[in-house]
C-alpha positions in Angstrom: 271.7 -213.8 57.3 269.3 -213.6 54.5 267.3 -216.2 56.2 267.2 -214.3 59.2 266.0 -211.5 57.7 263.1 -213.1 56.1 262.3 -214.6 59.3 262.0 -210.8 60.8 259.4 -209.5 57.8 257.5 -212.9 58.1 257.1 -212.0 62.3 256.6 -208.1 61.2 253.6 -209.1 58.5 252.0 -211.2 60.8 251.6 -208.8 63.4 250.5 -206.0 61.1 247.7 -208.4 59.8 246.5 -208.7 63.6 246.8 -205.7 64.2 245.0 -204.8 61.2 241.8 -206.5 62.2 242.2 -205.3 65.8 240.0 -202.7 65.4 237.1 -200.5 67.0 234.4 -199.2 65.0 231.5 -196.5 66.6 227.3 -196.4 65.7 225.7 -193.0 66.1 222.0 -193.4 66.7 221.7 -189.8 65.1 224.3 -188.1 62.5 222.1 -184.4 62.3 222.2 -182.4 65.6 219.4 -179.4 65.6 221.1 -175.8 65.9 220.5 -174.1 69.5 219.4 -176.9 71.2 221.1 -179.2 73.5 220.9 -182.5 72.5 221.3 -186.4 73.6 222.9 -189.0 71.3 224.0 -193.1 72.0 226.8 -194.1 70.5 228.0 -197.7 70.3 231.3 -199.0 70.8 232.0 -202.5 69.3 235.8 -204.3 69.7 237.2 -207.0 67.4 240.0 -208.9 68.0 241.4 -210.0 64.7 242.6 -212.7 64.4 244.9 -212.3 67.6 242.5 -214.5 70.1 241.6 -211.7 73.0 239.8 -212.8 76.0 238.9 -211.6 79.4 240.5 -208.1 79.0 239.7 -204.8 78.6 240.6 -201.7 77.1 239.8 -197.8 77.8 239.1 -194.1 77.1 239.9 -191.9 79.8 238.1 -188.9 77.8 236.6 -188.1 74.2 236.7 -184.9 72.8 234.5 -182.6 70.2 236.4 -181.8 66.9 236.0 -179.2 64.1 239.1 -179.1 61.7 242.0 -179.0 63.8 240.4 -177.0 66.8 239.1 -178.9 70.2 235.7 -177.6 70.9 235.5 -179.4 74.4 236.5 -182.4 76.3 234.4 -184.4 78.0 236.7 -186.2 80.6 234.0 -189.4 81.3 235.8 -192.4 80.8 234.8 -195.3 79.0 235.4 -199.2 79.4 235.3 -202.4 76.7 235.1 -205.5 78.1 236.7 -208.0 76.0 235.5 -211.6 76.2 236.1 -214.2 73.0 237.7 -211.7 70.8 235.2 -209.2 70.7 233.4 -206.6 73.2 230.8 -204.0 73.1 230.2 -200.3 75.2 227.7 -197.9 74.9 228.0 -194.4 75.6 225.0 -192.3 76.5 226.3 -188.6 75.1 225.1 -184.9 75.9 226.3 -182.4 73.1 225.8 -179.1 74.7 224.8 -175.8 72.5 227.8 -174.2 73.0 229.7 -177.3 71.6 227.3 -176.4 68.3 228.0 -172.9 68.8 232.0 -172.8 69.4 231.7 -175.0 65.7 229.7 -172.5 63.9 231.9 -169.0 65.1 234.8 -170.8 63.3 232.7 -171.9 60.2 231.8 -175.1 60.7 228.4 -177.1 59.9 229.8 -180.6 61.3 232.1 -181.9 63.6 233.5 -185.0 65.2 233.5 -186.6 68.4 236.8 -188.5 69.0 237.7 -191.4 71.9 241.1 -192.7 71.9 241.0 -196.7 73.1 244.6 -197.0 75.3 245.9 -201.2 75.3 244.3 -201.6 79.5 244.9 -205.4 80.1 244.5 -206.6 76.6 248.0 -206.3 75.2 246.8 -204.8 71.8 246.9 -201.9 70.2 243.5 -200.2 69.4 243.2 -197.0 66.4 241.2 -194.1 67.5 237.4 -193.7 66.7 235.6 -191.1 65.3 231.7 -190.1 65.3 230.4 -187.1 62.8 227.7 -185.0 63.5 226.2 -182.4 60.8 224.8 -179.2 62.5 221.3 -178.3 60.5 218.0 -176.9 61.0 215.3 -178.6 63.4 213.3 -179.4 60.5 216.2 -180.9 59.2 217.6 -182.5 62.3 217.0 -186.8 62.6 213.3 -187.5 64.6 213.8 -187.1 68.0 211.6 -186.4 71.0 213.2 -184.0 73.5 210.9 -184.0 75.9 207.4 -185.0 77.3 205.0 -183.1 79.9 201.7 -185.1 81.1 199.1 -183.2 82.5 195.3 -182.2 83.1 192.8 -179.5 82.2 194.2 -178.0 85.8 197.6 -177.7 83.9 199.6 -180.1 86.6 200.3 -183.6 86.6 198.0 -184.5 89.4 194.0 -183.9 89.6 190.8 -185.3 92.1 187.4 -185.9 90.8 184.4 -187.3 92.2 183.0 -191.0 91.6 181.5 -190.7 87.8 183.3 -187.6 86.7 182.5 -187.3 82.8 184.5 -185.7 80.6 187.8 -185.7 82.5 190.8 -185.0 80.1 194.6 -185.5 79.8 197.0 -183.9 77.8 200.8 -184.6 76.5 202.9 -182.2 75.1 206.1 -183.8 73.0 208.7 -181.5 72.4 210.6 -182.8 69.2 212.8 -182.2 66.5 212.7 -183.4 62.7 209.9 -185.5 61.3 208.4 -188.5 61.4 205.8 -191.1 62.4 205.2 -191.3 65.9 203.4 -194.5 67.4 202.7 -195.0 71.5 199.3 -195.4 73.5 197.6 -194.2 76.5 198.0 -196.6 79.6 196.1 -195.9 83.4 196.7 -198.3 85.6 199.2 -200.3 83.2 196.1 -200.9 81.3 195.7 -199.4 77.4 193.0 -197.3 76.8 193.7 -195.9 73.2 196.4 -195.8 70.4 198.4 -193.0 69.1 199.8 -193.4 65.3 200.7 -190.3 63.9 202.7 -188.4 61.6 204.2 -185.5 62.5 206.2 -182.8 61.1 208.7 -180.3 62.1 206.5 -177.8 64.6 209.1 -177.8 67.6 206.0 -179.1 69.7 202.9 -181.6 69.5 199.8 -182.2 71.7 198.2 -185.1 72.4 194.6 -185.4 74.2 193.2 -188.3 75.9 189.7 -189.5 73.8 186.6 -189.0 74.3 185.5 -192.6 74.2 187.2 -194.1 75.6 187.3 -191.7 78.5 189.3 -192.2 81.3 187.6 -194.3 83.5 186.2 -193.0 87.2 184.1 -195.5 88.1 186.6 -196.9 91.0 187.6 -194.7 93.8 191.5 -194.6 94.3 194.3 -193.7 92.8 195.0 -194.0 89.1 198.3 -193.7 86.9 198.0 -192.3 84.1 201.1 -192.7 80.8 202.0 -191.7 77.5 204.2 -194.2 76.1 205.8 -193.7 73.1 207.1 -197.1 71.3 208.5 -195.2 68.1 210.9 -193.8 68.0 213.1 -194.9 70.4 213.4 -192.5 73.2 216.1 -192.0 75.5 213.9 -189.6 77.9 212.0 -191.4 81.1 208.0 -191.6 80.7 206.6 -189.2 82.8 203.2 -190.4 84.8 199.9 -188.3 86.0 198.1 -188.8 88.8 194.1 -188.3 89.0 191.9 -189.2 92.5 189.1 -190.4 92.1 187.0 -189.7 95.7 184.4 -191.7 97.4 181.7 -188.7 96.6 179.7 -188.7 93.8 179.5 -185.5 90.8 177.9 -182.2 92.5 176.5 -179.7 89.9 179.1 -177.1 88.0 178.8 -174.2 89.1 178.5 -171.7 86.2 181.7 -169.3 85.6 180.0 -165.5 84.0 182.2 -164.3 81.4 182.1 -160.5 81.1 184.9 -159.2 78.9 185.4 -159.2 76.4 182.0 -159.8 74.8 181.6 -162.8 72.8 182.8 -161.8 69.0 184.5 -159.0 70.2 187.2 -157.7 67.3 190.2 -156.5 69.7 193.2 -154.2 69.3 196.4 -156.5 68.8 197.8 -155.2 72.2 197.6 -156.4 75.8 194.2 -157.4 76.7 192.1 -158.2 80.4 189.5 -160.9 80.2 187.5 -160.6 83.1 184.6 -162.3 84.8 182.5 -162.4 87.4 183.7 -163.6 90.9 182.5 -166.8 92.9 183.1 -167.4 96.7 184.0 -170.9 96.1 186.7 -171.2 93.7 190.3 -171.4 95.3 192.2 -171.1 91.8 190.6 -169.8 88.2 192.0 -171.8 85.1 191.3 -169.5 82.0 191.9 -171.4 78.2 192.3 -170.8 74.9 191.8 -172.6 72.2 192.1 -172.3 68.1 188.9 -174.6 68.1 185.8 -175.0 70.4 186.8 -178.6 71.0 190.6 -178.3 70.3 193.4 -179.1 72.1 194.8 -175.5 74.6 197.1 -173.4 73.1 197.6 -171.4 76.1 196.6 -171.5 80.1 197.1 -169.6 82.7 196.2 -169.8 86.7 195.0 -166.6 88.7 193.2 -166.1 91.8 191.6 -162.7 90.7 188.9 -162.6 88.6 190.5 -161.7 85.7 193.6 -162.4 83.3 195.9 -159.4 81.3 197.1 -160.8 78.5 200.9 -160.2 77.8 202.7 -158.6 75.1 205.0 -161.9 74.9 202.0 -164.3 75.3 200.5 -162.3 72.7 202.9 -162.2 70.6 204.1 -165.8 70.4 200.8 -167.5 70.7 198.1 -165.4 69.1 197.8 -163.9 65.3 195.7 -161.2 64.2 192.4 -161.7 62.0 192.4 -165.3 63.6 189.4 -166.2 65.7 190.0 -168.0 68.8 188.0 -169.3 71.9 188.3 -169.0 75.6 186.5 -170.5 78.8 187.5 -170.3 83.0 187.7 -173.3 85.1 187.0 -172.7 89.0 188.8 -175.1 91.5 188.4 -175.3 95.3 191.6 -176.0 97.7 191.3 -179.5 97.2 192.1 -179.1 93.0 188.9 -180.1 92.4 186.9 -178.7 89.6 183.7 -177.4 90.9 183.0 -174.3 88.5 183.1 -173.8 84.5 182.0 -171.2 82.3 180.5 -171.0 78.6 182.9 -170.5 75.9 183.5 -167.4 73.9 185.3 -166.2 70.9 187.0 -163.2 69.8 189.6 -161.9 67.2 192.4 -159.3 66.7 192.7 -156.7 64.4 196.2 -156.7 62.4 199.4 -156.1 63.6 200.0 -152.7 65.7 202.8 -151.9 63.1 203.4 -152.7 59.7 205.6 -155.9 59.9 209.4 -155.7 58.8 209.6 -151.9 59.0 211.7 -149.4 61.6 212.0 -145.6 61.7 215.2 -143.8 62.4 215.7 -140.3 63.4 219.2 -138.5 62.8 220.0 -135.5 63.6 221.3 -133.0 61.0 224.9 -132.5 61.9 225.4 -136.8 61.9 223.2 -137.6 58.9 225.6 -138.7 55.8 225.5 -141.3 53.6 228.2 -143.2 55.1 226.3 -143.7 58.2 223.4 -144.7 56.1 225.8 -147.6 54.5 227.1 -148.7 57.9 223.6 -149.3 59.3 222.4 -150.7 56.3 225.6 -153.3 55.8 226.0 -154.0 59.6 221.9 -155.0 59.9 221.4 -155.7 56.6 218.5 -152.9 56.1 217.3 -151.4 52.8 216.2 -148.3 53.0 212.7 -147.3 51.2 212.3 -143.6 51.6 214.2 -141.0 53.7 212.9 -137.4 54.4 213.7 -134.4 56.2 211.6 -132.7 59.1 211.9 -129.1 59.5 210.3 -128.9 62.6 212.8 -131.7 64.3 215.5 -130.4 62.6 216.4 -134.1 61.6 216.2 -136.6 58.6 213.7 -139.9 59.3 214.8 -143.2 57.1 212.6 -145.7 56.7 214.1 -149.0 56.7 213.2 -152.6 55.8 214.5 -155.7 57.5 213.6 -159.6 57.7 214.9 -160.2 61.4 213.4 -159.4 64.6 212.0 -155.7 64.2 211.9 -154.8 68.4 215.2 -156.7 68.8 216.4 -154.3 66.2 215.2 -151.0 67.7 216.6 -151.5 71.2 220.1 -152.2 69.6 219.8 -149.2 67.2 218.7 -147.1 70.6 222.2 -147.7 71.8 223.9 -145.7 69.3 224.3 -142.0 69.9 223.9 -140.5 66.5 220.1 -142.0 66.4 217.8 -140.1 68.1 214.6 -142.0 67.7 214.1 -145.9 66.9 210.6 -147.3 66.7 208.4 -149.9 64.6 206.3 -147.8 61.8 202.9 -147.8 64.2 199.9 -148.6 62.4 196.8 -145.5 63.3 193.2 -146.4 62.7 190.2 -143.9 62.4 187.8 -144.2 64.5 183.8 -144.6 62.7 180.9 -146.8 62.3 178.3 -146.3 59.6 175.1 -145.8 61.1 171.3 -144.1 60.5 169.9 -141.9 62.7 168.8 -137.6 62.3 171.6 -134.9 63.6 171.4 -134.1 67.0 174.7 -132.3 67.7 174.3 -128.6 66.8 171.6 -128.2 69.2 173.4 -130.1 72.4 176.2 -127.6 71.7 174.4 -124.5 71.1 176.6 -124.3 67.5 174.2 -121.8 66.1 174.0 -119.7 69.2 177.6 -119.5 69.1 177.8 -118.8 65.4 176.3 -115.4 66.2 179.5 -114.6 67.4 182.4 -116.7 65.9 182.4 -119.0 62.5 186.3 -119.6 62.5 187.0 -116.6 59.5 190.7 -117.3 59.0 191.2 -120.0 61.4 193.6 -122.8 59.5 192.9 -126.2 60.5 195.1 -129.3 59.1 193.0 -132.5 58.8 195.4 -135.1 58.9 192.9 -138.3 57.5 191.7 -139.7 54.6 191.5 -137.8 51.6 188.9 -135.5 51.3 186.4 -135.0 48.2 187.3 -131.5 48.3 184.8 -131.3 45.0 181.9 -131.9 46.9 179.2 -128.9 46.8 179.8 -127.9 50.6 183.5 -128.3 51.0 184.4 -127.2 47.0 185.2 -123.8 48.7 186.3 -125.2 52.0 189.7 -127.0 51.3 192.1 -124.7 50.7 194.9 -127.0 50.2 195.1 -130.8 49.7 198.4 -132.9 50.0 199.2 -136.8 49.8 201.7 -137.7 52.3 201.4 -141.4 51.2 204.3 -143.0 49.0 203.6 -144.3 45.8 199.7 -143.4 45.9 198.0 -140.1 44.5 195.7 -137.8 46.7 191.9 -140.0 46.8 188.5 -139.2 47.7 187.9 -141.5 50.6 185.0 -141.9 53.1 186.4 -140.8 56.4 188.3 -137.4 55.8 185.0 -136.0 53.8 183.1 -136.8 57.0 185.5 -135.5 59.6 185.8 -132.5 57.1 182.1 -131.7 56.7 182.0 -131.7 60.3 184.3 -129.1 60.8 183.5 -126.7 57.9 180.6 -127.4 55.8 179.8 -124.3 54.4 176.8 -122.2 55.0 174.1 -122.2 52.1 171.0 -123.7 51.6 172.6 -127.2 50.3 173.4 -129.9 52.3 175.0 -129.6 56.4 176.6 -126.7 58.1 179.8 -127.4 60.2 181.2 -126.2 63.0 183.4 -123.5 61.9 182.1 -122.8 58.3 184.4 -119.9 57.3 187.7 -121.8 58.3 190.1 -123.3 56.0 190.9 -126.9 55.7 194.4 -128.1 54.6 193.7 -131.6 53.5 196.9 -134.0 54.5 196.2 -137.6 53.1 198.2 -140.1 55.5 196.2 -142.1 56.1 194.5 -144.6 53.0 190.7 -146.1 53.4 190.3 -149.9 53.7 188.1 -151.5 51.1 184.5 -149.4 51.2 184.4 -148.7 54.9 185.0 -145.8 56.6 187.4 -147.2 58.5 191.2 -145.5 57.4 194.8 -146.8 58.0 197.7 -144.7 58.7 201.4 -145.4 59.7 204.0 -143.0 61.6 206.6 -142.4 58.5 203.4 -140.7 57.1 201.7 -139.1 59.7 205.4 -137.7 60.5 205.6 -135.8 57.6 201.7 -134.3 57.4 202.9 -133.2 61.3 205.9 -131.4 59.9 203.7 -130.0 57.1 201.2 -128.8 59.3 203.3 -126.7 62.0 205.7 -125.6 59.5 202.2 -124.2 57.8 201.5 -122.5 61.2 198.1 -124.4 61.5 195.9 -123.0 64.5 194.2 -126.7 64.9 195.2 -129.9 64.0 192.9 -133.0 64.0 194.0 -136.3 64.0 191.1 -138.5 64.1 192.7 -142.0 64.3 194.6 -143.7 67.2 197.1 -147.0 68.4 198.1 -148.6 72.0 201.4 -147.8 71.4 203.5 -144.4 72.0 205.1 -143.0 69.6 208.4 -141.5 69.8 208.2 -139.7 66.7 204.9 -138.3 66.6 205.0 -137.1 69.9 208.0 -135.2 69.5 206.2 -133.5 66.5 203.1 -132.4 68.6 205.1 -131.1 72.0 206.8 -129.3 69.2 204.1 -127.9 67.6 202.7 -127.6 71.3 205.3 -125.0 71.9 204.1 -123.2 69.2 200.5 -122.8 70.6 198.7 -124.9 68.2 195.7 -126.8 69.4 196.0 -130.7 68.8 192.7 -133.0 69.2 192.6 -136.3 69.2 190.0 -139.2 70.0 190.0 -141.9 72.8 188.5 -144.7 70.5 185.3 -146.6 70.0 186.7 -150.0 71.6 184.8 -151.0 74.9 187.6 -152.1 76.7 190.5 -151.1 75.7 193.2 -151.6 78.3 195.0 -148.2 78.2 194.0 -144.4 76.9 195.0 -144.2 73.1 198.1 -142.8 71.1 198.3 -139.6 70.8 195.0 -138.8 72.6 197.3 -139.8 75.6 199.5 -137.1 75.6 198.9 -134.3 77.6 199.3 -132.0 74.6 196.5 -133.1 72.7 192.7 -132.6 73.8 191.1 -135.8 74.1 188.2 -136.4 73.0 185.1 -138.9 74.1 181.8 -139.4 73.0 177.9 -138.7 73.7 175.2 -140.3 72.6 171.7 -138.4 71.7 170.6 -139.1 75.4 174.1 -137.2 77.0 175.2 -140.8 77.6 179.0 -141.2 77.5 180.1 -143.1 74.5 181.2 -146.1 74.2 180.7 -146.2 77.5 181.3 -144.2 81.4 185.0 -145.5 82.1 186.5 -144.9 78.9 185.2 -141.2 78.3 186.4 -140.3 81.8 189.7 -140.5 80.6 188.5 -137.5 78.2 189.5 -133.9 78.6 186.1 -133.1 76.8 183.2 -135.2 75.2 181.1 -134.7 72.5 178.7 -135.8 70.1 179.5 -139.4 68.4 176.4 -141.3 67.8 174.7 -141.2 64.1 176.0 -138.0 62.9 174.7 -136.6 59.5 177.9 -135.6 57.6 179.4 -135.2 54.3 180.0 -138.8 51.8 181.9 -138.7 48.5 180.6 -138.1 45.4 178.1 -135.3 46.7 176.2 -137.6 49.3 175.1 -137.6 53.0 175.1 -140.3 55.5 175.0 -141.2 58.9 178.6 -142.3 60.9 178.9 -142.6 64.5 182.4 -142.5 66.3 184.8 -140.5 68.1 186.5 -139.5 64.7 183.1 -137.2 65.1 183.4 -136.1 68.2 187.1 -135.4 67.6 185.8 -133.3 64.5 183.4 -130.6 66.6 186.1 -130.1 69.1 188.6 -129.5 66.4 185.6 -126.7 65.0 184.9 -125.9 68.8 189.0 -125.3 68.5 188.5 -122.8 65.2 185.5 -120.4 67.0 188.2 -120.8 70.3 190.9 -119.4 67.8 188.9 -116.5 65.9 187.4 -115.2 69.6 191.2 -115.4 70.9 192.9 -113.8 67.4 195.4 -117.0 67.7 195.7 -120.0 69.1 195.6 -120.2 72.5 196.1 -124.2 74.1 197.2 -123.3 77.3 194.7 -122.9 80.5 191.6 -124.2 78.5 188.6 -124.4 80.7 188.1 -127.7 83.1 185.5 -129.9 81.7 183.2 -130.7 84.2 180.6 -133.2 82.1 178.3 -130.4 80.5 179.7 -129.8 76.8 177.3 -126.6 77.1 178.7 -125.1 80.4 182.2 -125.8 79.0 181.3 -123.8 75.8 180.3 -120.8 78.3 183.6 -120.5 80.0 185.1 -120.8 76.3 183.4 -118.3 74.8 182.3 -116.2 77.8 179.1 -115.9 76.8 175.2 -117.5 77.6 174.6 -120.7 76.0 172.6 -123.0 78.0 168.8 -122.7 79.3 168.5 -123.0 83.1 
């Protein structure tokens, strides 16, 4: 018996020592998979026998399945075969991890998870344990060097191209989408023939371009058809190699026709907003190509077909390719039916001004009956917002918080606009005034008849808020002027600054025998600081939080006229709510259109149709800056080298719509005193004479016949 037994546990040991070593083991070719991305991974399977001798069998995996902790993520029901031969056997799986796979791991706390096959005996007669692959979910610049994709074209922006016989300059481009870091080695092949060798180091960007060299061009010397590759040797790549195709034709290089750009001008400093770049028309061109580039002889960042004569720049383009106070370049391609290129233009540059709004910052409005702290803590917890100043507007009848937050701002907004208790939800717009230092004598007083009117009308009691830069109210012909000056601006005290003591001498320099004489010299000026000058120019910066509140100050003052000498493309919820509600209230608002040349839509709050807008005129009545923009005006007026008031006692010259803004604003104060009040309703047509429009103002004789 005892025998027996031993003879049982000698059997038993010997199979569990086969079975031991019959065994299947899995490679990954990658362990870190890139968060929201789909990605593509091999996995190897290798078989060994033990030392049970296997041969000509197989065993299987009907499915495998994606693991984190004990929950299934998915199944992937492909199955999978190892052919045994001498013991041993190998498979390989080609495997697609989908983002949701990623993203079911994540929503229950995961940053890994496994991908299990279980092997079942087939025709083998073994048994097999169950294999296991772990992946680690991290960032892309984290994430194992990978390329994702590749996309081979031409300067046309498509994969295929024809040229003549002895084309120069003819260029290719690849762009690798990738993941990670790492060197990347290939070449460029036409024809199965290298031209040129690609060994470079590259780190995590999401996407890299390659261009074809100059020397060696590619060759079109031979009439035909050419293939054209990017072959990438390392790393190893599980994508197919795309190809391009150029024609090369029979018919030798015609001259390139030359492509006129006409806007924007070359330089030209742009409002970070949606732009047209236009030039001028050919009859031959089938297609236009317009390009930009970060260099004059760099690589594309952007492209875009149109058969107009013109491009609009998107918001989204904008935003995701271009950055403010960044030069960049652009040129237009012409191509006839046949996608040949047979027109090109120069190249220009041009540059944006910052940001519309000031980056990371969001306005709330709340009503009065919902404002509480514990709503404030629930935004702030749920979105993760700190809060930098709150305040209350009379005039609204609601608080405005200022928040900060590190995510996507506009993504933000349109969530908070689904929630009831917030009435308003906008970026904090950035405002610029609009001047430019320049020399030249005064002109305006007598292309407005200002002293034939003052025999009448000097604006005696007429309050006008000038929300701008600070104002030197110390100067010798405002001292008696400003009757009350305020800083709106957190964390700053009232300054003297360049642009406010210009716009204010316009208005209301006082009569003596020193210095200018404004418009309406016996008004009063209430001096609202909101907006703060940048470096030693003119030029001023305001935001909404701040021009909110010198609003709110300003009708709860009961101001007859308001100027607001600055402008942005973008509408503003907040402030316009302010104006249609001091509006109501019959005060006079004046704004400017701008000095840009070609902006692509009327400026905020000039816009509205409860401001007067204002345009400008040059010393020779010409509209200023130029005929279409001032025809969007309600009224124009002087704007070219104005003599006005400087800081510190001093005169200079400044030319702008800020100026012209600034006499209609006085024109406003004499309209007030004649009227006893303010009066904004039914104001007189303009009809392109500032002079006959004064008449019909004032109902008196101005102008010579």
């Amino acid at each position: 018996m005892r025998k027996l037994i031993l003879l049982f546990i000698l059997i038993a040991v010997f199979f569990i020592h086969n079975i031991a070593y019959s065994a299947i083991t899995v490679t990954a070719s990658k362990s870190n998979i890139p968060r929201g991305q789909a990605s593509v991974v091999i996995l190897t399977y290798q078989f060994f026998g033990g030392a049970i001798n296997v041969n000509n069998c197989y065993i299987e995996s009907s499915s495998g399945s994606f693991n984190a902790g004990n929950n299934i993520l998915e199944i992937n029901s492909k199955p999978l075969r190892i052919n045994v031969l001498n013991n041993s056997g190998t498979a390989i799986e080609t495997l697609n991890i989908p983002i949701r796979v990623l993203e079911r791991a994540i929503n229950k706390g995961y940053n890994s998870f496994t991908y299990q096959r279980s092997f079942m005996n087939g025709n083998c007669g073994i048994s097999t344990t169950d294999t296991y692959a772990t992946f680690y979910i991290t960032t892309e610049a984290a994430a194992d060097f990978d390329i994702k994709r590749i996309e081979l074209y031409f300067e046309n922006r498509r994969a295929e191209i024809t040229v003549p016989k002895y084309y120069e300059g003819l260029k290719a481009f690849a762009d690798i989408k990738f993941s990670g870091s790492g060197l990347l080695q290939g070449y460029w092949e036409v024809d199965g023939r290298i031209i040129s060798y690609v060994n470079q180091h590259i780190t995590y960007g999401n996407t890299v371009t390659f261009q074809t060299p100059q020397i060696p061009s590619l060759p079109t010397f031979e009439p035909g058809v050419h293939v054209l590759r990017f072959v990438i040797t390392k790393p190893s790549i599980q994508i197919p190699i795309p190809s391009a195709l150029y024609f090369v034709t029979t018919e030798e290089v015609k001259k390139i026709i030359k492509i006129k750009l006409q806007n924007p001008e070359n330089n030209a400093k742009l409002e970070y907003a949606p732009i047209k770049f236009e030039w001028e028309k050919l009859e031959t061109p089938y297609v236009y190509l317009i390009q930009f580039f970060e260099k004059e002889d760099s690589v594309p960042i952007f492209s875009a077909y149109t058969k107009n004569e013109y491009y609009m720049l998107s918001d989204v383009i904008l935003n995701k390719i271009f950055q403010p106070n960044k030069k960049y370049f652009w040129k237009v391609i012409g191509f006839d039916m046949n996608n040949s290129r047979i027109a090109e233009s120069d190249i220009r540059n041009f540059s944006f001004f910052e940001k519309s709004f000031v980056p990371g910052q969001i306005i709330i409005s709340i009503t009065k009956a919902d404002y509480n702290d514990n709503f404030l803590n629930e935004l702030s917890k749920k979105y993760k917002l700190q809060m930098i100043e709150n305040y209350y507007l009379k005039n609204l009848e609601s608080f405005i918080v200022l928040f900060q937050y590190d995510g996507d701002v506009l993504g933000l907004i349109e969530e908070l606009k689904k929630d009831n208790r917030i009435t308003i939800a906008q970026p904090n717009f950035i405002f610029h005034t609009f001047s430019d230092p320049l020399c030249k004598m005064i002109y305006a007083f007598d292309l407005m008849k200002i002293d034939k009117i003052h025999r009448y009308y000097k604006g005696n009691g007429i309050k006008i808020a000038l929300i701008d830069t600070g104002v030197d109210y110390e100067h010798k012909d405002l001292k008696n002027q400003i009757k009350e000056i305020k800083n709106f601006i957190k964390n700053e005290e009232y300054k003297k600054e360049i642009h406010g003591t210009a716009v204010a001498g316009v208005i209301s320099a006082k009569e003596d025998a020193f210095g200018i004489k404004g418009v309406a010299p016996l008004s009063e000026i209430y001096s609202y600081r909101a907006c703060s000058q940048i470096g030693n120019n003119p030029e001023g910066r305001c935001i909404s939080s701040n021009i909110a509140k010198a609003l709110d100050e300003a009708i709860s003052k009961g101001m007859n006229v308001v100027n607001m000498s600055f402008g942005s493309i973008h509408y503003d919820n907040l402030i316009a709510s302010l104006i249609k509600k001091g509006y109501s209230s019959g005060i006079l608002f004046v704004a400017p259109l701008g000095n840009l040349k070609n902006p692509s839509q009327q400026t905020f709050p000039a816009s509205l149709s409860e401001v007067i807008s204002v345009g400008g005129l040059d010393e020779n009545n010409t509209p200023y800056p130029n005929e279409a923009i001032a025809n969007k005006a309600k009224v124009l007026a002087p704007a070219v080298n104005i003599f006005t008031t400087f800081p510190n006692n001093k005169y200079n010259f400044l030319s702008g719509t800020s100026l012209s803004s600034a006499y209609i604003s006085g024109l406003m104060a004499l309209f007030s005193e004649k009227n006893k009040s303010s009066h904004n309703k039914n104001l007189p047509a303009y009809q392109g004479n500032i002079c006959k429009w004064e008449e019909e103002l004032f109902k008196i004789e101005l102008c010579e016949n």
